[in-house]
C-alpha positions in Angstrom: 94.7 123.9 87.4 97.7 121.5 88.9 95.2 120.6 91.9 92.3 119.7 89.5 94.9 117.7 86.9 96.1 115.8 90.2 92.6 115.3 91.9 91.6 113.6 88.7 95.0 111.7 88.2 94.2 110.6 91.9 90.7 109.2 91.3 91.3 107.2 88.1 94.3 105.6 90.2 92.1 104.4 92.7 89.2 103.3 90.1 91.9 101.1 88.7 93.1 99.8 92.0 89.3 98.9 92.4 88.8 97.0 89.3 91.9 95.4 90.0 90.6 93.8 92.9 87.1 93.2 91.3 88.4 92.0 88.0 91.2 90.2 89.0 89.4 88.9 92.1 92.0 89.7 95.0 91.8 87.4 98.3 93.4 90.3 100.2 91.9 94.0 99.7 94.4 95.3 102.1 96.5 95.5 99.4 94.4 97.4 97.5 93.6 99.9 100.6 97.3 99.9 100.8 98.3 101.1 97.6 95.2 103.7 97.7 97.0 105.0 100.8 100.2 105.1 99.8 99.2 107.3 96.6 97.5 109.3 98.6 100.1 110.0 101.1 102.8 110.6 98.4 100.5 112.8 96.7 99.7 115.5 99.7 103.4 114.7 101.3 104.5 116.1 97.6 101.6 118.7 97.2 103.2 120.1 101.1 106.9 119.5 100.5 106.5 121.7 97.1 103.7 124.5 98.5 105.3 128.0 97.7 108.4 126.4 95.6 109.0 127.1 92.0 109.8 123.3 90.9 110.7 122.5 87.7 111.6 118.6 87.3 112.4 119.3 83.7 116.0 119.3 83.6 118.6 117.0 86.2 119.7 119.8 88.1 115.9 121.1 89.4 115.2 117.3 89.4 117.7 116.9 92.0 116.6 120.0 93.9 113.4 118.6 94.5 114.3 114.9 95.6 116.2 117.0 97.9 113.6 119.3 99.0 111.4 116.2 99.3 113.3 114.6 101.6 114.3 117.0 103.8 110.8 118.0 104.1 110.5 114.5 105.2 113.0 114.1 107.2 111.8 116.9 108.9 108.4 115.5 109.3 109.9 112.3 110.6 111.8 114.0 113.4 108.8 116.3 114.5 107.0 112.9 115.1 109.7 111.6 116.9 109.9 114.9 119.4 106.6 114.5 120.0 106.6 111.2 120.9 109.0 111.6 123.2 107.4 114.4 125.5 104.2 112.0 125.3 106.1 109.5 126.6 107.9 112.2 129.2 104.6 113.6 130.4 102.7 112.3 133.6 99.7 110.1 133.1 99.2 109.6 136.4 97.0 112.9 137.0 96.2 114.5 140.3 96.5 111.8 143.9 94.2 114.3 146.2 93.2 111.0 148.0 
């Protein structure tokens, strides 16, 4: 029910994005394509941050539980990245000198 309420919240946010740029006649669409990404990313990075979580956002308390989740989910995600990029950059790209 939450997935098909934000699936459809999704879609009219990026048909008004679009008719932004039509009506409105942008110069530069990678604002547009911008803002469509950003929604999307904050709307999965949510949808992951909160999967298997009882949430409620209805009171100041479990609001501040979840800006805390969030982050930390985040901030997690952030470091993994960094980890990773930093036994690509460790690795050797050289490959095999049988010559």
């Amino acid at each position: 029910m939450a997935i098909e309420f934000t699936t459809i919240l999704i879609c009219i946010a990026i048909v008004v994005i679009l008719l932004l740029v039509r009506v409105k006649k942008f110069k530069h669409e990678l604002v547009a394509m911008f803002l469509i990404v950003l929604l999307l990313f904050g709307v999965f990075s949510v949808t992951l941050a909160f999967k298997g979580k009882n949430i409620s956002i209805n009171d100041m308390p479990g609001l501040e539980n979840a800006v805390k989740i969030y982050f930390s989910w985040f901030g997690n995600a952030v470091d993994n990245v960094k980890v990773i990029t930093a036994q690509v950059v460790k690795m050797n790209w050289q490959g095999n000198k049988t010559a």
